[in-house]
Backbone as ProteinMPNN parsed JSONL, in Angstrom:
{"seq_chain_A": "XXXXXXXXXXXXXXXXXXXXXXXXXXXXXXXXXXXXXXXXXXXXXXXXXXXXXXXXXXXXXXXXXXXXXXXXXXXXXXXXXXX", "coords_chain_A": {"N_chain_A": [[52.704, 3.83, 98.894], [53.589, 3.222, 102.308], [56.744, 1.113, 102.785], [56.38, -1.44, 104.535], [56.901, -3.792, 104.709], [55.785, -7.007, 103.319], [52.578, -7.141, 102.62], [50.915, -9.246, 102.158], [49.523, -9.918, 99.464], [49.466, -11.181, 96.978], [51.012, -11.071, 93.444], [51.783, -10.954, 90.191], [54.673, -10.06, 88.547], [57.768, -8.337, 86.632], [60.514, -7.622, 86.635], [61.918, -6.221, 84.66], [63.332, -3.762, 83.083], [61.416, -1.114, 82.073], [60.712, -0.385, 78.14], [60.875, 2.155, 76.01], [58.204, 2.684, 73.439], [59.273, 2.394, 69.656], [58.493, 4.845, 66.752], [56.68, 4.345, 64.45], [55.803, 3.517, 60.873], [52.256, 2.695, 60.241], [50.217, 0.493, 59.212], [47.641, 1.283, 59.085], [45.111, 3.351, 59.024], [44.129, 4.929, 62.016], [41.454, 6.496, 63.818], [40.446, 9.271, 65.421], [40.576, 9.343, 68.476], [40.659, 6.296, 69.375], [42.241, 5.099, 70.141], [44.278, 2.686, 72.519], [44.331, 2.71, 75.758], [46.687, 2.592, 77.511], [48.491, 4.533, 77.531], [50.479, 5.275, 75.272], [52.263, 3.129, 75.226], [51.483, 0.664, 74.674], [50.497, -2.821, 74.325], [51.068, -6.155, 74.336], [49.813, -9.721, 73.481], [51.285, -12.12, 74.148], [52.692, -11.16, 76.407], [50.702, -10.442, 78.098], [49.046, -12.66, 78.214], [51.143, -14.198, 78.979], [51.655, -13.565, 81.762], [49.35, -13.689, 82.768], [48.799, -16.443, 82.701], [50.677, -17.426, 84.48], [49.653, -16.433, 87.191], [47.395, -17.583, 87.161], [48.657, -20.477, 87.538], [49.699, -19.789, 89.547], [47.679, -19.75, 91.222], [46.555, -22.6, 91.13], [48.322, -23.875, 92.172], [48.455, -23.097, 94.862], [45.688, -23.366, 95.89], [45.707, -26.827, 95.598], [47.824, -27.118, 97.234], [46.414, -26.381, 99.941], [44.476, -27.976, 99.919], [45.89, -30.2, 100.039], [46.405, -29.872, 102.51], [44.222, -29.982, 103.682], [43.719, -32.669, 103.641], [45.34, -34.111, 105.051], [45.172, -32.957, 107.198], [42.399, -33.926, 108.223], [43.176, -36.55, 107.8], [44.733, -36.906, 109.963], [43.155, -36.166, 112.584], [41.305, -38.522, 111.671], [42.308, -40.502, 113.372], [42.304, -40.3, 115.66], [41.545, -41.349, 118.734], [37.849, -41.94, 120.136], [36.774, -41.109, 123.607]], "CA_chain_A": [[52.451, 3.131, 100.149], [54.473, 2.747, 102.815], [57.339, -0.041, 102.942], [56.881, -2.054, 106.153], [57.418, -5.178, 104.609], [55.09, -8.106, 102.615], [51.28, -7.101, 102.793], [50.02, -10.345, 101.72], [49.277, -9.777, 98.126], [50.413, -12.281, 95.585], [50.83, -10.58, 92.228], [52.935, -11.362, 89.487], [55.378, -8.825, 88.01], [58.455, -8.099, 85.863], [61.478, -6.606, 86.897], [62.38, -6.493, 83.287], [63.231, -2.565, 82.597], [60.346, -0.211, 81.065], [61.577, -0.041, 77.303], [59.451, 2.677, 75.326], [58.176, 2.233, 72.192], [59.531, 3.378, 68.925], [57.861, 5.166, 66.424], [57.412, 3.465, 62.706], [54.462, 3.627, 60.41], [51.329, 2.299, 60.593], [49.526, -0.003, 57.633], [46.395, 0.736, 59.384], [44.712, 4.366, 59.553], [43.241, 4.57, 63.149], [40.123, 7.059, 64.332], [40.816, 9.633, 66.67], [40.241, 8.827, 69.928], [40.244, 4.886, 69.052], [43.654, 4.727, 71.024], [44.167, 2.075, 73.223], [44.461, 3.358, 77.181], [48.095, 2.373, 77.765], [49.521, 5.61, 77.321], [51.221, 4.927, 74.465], [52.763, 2.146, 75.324], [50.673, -0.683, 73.859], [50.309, -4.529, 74.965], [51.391, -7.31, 74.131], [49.301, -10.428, 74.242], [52.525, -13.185, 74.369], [52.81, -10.513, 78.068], [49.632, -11.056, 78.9], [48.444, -14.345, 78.537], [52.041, -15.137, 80.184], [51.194, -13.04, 82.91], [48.026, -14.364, 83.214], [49.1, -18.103, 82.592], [51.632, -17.558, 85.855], [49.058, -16.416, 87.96], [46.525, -19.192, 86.995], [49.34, -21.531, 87.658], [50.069, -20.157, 91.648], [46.462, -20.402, 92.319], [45.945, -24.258, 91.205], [49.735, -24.621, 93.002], [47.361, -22.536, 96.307], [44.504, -24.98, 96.148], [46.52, -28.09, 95.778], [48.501, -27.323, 98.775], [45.365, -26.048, 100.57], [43.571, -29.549, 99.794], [46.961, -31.595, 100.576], [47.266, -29.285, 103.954], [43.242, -30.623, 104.712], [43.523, -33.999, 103.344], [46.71, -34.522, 106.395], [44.385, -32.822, 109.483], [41.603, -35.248, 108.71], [43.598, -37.993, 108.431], [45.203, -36.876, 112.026], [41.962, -36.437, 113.111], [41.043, -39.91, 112.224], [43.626, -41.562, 114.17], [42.238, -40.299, 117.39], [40.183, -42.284, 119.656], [36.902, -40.779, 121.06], [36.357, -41.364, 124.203]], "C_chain_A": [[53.76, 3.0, 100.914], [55.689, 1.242, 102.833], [57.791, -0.587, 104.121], [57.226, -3.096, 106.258], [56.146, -5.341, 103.852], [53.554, -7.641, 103.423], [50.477, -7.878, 102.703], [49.923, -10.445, 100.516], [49.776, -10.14, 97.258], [50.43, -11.213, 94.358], [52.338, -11.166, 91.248], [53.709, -10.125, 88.662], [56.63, -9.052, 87.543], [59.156, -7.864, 86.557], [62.66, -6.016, 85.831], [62.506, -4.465, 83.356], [62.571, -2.225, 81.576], [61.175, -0.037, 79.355], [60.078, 0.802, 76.142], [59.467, 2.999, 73.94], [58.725, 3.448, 71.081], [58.543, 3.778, 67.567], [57.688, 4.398, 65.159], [55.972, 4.058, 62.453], [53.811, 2.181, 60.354], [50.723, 1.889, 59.346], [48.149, 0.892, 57.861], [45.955, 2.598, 59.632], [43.623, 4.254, 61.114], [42.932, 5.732, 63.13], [41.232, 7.76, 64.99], [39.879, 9.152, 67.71], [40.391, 7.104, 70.127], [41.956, 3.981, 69.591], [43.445, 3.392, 71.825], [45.216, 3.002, 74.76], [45.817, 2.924, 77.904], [49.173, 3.122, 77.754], [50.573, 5.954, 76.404], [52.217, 3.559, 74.177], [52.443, 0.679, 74.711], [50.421, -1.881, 74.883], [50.771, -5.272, 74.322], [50.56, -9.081, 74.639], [49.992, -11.981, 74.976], [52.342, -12.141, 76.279], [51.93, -10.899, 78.684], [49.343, -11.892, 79.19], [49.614, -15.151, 79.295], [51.651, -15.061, 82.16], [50.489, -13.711, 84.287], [48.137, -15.99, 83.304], [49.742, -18.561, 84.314], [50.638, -17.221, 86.625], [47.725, -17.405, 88.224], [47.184, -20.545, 88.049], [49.708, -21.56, 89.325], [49.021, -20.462, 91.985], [46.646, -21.445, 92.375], [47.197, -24.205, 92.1], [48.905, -24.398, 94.967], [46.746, -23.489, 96.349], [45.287, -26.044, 95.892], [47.299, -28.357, 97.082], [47.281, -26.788, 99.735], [44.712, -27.188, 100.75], [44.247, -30.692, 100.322], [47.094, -31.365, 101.902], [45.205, -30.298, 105.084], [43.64, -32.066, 105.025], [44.473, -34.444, 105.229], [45.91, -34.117, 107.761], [43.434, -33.344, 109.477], [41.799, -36.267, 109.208], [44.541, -38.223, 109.565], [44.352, -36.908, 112.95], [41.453, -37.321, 113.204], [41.314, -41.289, 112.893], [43.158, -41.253, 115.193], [41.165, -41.011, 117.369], [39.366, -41.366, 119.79], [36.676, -41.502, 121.968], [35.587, -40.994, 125.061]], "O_chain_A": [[54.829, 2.732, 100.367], [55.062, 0.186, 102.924], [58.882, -0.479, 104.681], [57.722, -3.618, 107.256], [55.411, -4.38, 103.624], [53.417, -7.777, 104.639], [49.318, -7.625, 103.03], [50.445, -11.528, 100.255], [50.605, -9.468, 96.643], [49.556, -10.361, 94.525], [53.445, -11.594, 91.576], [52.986, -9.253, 88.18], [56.993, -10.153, 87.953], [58.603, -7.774, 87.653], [63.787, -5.565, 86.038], [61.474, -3.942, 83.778], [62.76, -2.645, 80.434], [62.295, 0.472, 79.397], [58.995, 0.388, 75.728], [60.424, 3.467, 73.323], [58.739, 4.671, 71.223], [57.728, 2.89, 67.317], [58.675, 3.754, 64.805], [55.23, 4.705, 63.191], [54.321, 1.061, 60.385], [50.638, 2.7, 58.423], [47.548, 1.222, 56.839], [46.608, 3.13, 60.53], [42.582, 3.602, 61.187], [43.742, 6.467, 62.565], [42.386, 7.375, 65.176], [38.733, 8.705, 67.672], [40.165, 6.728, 71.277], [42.469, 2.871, 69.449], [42.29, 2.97, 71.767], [46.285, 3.61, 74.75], [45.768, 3.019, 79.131], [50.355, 2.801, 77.881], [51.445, 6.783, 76.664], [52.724, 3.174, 73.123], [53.251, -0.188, 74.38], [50.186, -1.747, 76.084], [50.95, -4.749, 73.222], [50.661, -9.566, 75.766], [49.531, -12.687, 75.873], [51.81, -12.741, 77.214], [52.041, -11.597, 79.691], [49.266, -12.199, 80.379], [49.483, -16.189, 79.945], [51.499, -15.804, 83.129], [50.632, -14.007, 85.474], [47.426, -16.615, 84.091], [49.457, -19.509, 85.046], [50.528, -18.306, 87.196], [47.258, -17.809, 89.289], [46.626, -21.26, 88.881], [49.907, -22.499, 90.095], [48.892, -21.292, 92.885], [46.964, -21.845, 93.495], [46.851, -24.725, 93.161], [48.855, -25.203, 95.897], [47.179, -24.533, 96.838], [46.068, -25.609, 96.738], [47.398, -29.382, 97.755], [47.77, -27.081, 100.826], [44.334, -27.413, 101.9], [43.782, -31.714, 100.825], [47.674, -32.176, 102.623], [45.007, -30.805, 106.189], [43.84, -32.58, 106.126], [44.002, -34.978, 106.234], [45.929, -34.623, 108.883], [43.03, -33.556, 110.62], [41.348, -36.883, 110.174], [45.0, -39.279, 110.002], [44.532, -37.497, 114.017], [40.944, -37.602, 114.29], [40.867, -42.435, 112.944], [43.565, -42.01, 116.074], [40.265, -41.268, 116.57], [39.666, -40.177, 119.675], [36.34, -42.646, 121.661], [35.128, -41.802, 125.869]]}, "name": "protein", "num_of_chains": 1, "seq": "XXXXXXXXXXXXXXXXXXXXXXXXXXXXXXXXXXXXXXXXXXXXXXXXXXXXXXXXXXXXXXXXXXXXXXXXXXXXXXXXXXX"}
């Protein structure tokens, strides 16, 4: 994609350098095909669930300031007169 600047799109990400895995043995005979789709690379679920923990954590931080940003234009709203 082009770089024109900030698209909107929250995401959470690393800037940790790619480090690729080394080889060792395996207790465990695995299947062919019974790979996991990571390209070799694997997962980690300590990565994930952090990942995933941090992005949990901007939404509620989103809705909280979304709810604190109404709560303030009601209660500006209920300061006016109607006349």
């Amino acid at each position: 994609a082009p770089r024109l600047g900030p698209i909107g799109v929250t995401c959470v990400f690393s800037r940790e350098p790619m480090t690729r895995p080394v080889a060792g043995d395996c207790a465990v005979d695995v299947a062919p095909g019974a790979a996991l789709a990571c390209h070799g690379y694997g997962s980690s679920v300590a990565v994930t669930a952090t990942f995933g923990m941090v992005a949990a954590g901007w939404v509620l931080q989103a809705l909280q300031a979304a709810r604190a940003a109404g709560d303030m234009a009601s209660r500006a709203g209920a300061g006016r007169s109607r006349a």
